[in-house]
N, C-alpha and C positions, 0 to 999 in steps of 0.2 A: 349490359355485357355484350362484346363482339359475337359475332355467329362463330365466329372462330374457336372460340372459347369452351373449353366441354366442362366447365365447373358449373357446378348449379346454379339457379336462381336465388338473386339473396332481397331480402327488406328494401322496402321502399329507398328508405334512408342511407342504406347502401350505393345504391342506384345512384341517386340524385347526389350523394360525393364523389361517386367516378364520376359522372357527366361535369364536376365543377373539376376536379381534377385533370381530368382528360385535356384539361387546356391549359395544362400546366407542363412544367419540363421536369424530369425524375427528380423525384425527391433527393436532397440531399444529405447525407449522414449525420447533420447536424438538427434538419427539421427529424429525422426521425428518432435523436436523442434524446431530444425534449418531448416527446410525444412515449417513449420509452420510460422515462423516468418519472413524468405523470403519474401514467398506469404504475408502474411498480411503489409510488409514494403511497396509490390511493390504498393496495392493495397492504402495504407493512402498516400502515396507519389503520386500517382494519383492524387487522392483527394486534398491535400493541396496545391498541384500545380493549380488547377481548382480554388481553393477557395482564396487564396491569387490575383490569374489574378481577380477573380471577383469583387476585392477591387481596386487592384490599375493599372487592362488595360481595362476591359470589359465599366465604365463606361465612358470612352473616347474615346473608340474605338469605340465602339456599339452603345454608345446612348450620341454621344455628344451633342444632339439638345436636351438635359434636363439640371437642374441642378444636379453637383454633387450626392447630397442626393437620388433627386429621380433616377439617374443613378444607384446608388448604389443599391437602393431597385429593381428596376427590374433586376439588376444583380443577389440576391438573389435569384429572384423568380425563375431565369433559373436554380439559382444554385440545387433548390429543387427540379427539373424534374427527376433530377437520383432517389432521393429517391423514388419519385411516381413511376419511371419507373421498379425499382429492382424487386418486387414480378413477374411482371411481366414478368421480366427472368427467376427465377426460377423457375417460368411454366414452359415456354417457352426448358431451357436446363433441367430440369428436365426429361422430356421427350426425351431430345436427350441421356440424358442418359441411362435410360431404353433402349432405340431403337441403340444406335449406341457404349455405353460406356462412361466411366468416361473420359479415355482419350481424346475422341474425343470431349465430351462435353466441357473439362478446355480447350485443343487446343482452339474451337472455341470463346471460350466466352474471352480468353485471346487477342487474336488475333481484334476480335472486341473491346474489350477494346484500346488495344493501336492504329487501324485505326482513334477508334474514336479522341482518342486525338491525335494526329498525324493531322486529319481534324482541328482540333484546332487552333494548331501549324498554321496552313495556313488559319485561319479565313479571309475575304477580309473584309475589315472596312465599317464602315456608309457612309468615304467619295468615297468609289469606286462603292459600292453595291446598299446602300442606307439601306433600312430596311429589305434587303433578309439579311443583316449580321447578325441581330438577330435571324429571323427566323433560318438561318443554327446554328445557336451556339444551339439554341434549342434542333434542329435536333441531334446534335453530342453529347449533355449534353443527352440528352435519350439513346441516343447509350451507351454513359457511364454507365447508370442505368443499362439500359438491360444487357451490359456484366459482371459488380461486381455482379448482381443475380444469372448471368451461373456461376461464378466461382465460388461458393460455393464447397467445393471437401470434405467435413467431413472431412481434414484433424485438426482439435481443436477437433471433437470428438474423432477421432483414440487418439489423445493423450491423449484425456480425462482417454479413456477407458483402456490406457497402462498406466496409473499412480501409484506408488504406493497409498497406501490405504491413508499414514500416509502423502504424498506429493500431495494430490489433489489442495490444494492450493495455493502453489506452481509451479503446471504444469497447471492451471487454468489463471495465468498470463502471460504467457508466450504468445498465441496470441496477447497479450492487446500491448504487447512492440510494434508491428508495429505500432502502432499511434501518439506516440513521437518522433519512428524512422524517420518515415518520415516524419514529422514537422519538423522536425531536418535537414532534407538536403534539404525540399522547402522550407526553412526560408533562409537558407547559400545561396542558388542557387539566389534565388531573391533578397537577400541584395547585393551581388556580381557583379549581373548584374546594380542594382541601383548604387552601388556604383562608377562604373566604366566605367558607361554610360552618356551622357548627355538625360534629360528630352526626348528628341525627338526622339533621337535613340532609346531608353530603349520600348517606345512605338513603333515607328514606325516597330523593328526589335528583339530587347533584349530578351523582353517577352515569344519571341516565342521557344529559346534553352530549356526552363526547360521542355516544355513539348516535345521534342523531346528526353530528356534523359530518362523518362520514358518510351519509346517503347524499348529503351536499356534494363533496369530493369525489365521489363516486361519479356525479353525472355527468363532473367536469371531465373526469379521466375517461368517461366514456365517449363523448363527442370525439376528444383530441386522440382516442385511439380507431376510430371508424372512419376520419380523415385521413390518418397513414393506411388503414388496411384496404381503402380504396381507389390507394392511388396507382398510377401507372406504372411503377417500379414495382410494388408486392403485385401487382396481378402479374407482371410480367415471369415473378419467381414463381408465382402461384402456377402459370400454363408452363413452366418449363418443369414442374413437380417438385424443385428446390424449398416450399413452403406451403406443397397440400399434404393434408392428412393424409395416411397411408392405415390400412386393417392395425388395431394395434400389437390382436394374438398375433399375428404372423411379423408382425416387428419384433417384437419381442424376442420370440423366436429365432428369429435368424440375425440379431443383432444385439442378440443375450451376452455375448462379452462383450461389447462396447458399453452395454446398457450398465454390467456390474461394475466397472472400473469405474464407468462414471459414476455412478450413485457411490461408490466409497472414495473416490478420489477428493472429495473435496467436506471429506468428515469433521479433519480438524476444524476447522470454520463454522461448519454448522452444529456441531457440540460445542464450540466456545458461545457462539452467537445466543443461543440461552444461558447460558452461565455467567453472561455477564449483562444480560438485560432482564431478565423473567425470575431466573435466581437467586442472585440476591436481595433482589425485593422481597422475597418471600422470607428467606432468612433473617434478614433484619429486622421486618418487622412484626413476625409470629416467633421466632427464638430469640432476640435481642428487645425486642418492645421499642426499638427506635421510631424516630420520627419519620413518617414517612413523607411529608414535605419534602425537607431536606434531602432522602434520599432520590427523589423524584428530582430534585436538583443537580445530583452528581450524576444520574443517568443521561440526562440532555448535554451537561458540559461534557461527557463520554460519547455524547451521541456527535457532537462538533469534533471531538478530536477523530473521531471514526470517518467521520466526512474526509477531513482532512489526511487520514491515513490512505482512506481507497484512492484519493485523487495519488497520495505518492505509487501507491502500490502500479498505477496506470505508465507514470512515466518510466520505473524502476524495471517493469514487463518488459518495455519497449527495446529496453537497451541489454539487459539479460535474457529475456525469455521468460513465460510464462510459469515454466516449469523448475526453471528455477528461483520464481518468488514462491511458489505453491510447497518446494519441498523445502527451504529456506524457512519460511514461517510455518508450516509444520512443526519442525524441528523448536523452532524458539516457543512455541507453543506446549511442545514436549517438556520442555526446561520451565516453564512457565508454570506447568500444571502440579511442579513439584513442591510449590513453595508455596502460592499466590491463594489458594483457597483459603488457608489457614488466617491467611489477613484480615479474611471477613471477621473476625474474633480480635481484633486487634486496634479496634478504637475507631475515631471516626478518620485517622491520618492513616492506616490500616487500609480500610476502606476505601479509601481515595486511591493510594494507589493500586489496591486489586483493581477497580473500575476504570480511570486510567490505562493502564498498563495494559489490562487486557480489549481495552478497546482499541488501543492503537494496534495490538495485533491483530483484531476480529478485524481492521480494515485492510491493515495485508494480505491477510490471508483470503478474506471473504470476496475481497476488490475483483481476484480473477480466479475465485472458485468456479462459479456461472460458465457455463456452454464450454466447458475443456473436452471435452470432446466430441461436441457437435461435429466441428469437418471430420470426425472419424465415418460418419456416418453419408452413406451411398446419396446423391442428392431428393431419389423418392421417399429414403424415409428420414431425413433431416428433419422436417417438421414436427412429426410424430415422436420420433426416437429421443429429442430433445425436452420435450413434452415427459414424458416417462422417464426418464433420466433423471428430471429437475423433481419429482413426484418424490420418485424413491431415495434420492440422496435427503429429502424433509423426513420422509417417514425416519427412515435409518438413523439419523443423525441430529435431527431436531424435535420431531414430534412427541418422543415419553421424553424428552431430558430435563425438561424443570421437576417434571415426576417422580423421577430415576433420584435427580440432585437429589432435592430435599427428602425424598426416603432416605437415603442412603448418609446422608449428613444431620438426618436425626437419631441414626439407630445406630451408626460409627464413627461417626466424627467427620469435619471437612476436606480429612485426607483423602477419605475416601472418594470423595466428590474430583480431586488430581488423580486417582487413579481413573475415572470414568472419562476423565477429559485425556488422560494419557493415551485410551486406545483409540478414542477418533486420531489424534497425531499418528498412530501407527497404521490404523488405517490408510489414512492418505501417504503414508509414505511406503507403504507397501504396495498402493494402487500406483503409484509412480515408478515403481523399481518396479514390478511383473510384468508390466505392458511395455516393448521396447518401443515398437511402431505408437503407442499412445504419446510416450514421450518425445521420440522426434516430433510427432508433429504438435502438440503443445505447446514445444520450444518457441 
């Protein structure tokens, strides 16, 4: 690092990627999308791996001395620990950043990530352990929260802020794709292993490869994310304070209405986003007995057309405005949640198009949910505010919702489960209509 430079000292391997960089010419908004969309692949493939075992290993493994359902529901509940635990990373590495540097903060927090799950992978069952097997799942499910908070790296803002004027919309999606992506290969990984497993194996031993392929993905996404964050355009944002850390209480604080709009603004999307991947897997196949192959099948061809959806949502931004794709699929999401739950009951052609349907809207909606209102926020605490924004809109909006769901659609039916998705839509359209200055510039 320059004398010039008042940011800390970071890792070796920091170091020695600005000195290769350094002779390079500013990164282009194209190398930083692919280095964007890496990490965010590595990061939902974590995730879908975790959440899929929570449906169909955790409540046989962990908690066979219940019945299925309520297995399931306290599977959930472990599953929401990471969400509660995230802010609490980004303390936590926020601080390592400041003191030690960006590299060494994503190094650690990556690293902790894939231990944790890696710890996973080698869970001891109910019948060896007894009930430490939950408590540890716990323990490792925190681990998890804590490390997706460290690894927060501004790199969705660096590209934000490299975007042309007239393609914000467009480079706005482009984080969103890691969430299909990697539905997409823990959907394949887990129908693969069911398929070619017997019942006993698949539990006893199966279960445990997927998540040992993610400490593989993990290291890739770690390289290809400490190559952008040391190159000469992020340090350049970094010394002008547009992508350093700022205190987080005193953000918070004084960038408490920005921070609330954001974290509800982009509700509907993230209440659909479990309901139509975490959800009905659970419903199918603990209240219907269906085949869970198969539906691991219509989750991946849901996870392409969602692909497909985000990339329209990017061009549809450009030429509209962002804000009005966000209050538009809101809206159709509203309409959506009245009808569409109830299909899970409705055969396997039912089914298809709940999962369909509502994946093509989780890619409009979800496409340019991400950073709406980062440029709200003053350039020193962009980084930071960004960071807590994206925290609290998972906690609010995703974290108890497969929980929330199947309580509520075993104890009143799948209506109920559209009225719970009705008010994230009214959330975001009400975070859109109270902020006037929010919504101009979202536009």
């Amino acid at each position: 690092m320059t004398a010039s430079t008042n940011a800390p000292d970071s890792a070796a391997l920091e170091r020695d990627a600005r000195l290769i960089n350094a002779r390079q010419k500013d990164v282009a908004p194209g190398e930083i999308a692919i280095g964007v969309i890496i990490g965010r692949t590595s990061e939902f493939f974590d995730f879908f791996v975790y959440a899929i075992a929570s449906v169909l290993v955790f409540p046989q493994l962990v908690f066979p001395y219940v019945d299925a359902l309520t297995g399931t529901l306290y599977s959930f509940a472990i599953f929401a620990l990471a969400f509660v635990a995230r802010p609490f990373g980004t303390l936590l590495f926020m601080w390592i950043d400041r003191i030690h540097g960006r590299g060494t903060k994503l190094t650690i927090a990556l690293f902790l990530l894939g231990g944790s799950t890696i710890s996973i992978a080698l869970l001891p069952s109910y019948a060896q352990v007894g009930t430490l097997s939950a408590v540890l799942l716990a323990l490792f499910r925190i681990g998890q929260g804590v490390a997706l908070g460290g690894a927060w790296d501004g790199l969705p803002s660096l590209l934000s802020l490299n975007a042309p004027e007239e393609k914000r919309g467009w480079y706005a999606m482009i984080p969103q794709l890691g969430a299909p992506l990697g539905l997409l290969v823990a959907s394949c990984l887990f129908a693969y292993f069911l398929a070619i497993l017997s019942p006993e194996d698949f539990i006893s031993w199966g279960w445990r490869y997927p998540f040992f392929v993610v400490l593989a993905i993990n290291v890739v996404a770690l390289f290809a994310r400490l190559r952008l964050v040391a190159t000469p355009e992020f340090e350049r944002l970094f010394e002008s304070r547009e992508l350093q850390p700022s205190p987080a209480f005193a953000t918070m604080f004084r960038e408490r209405r920005t921070i609330i709009l954001g974290a509800f603004a982009p509700l509907a999307s993230f209440a659909l986003f479990h309901l139509v991947t975490v959800f009905p897997l659970s419903w199918v196949t603990v209240e219907i007995g269906e085949d869970p192959v198969r539906f691991l099948g219509i989750e991946a061809m849901g996870a392409v057309v969602c692909i497909l959806a985000i990339l329209a949502s990017g061009v549809v931004a450009d030429r509209v405005g962002r804000r009005a794709v966000l209050g538009v699929s809101a809206a159709l999401i509203a309409v959506y949640s009245g009808f569409a739950p109830r299909l899970l009951d409705g055969g396997e052609v039912g089914e298809a198009i709940y999962m369909i349907g509502g994946f093509a809207l989780l890619g409009l909606a979800f496409g340019q949910s991400s950073g709406t209102v980062n440029n709200n926020f003053p350039p020193e605490s962009r980084y930071t505010g960004a960071a807590i924004v994206a925290n609290a809109a998972w906690v609010i909006g995703a974290g108890f919702a497969p929980l929330v769901a199947l309580f509520l659609a075993s104890r009143f039916g799948l209506w109920s489960v559209g009225l719970y998705l009705l008010s994230g839509a009214a959330c975001t359209l009400a975070a859109l209509a109270i902020n006037k200055d929010f919504a101009r510039r979202a536009a």
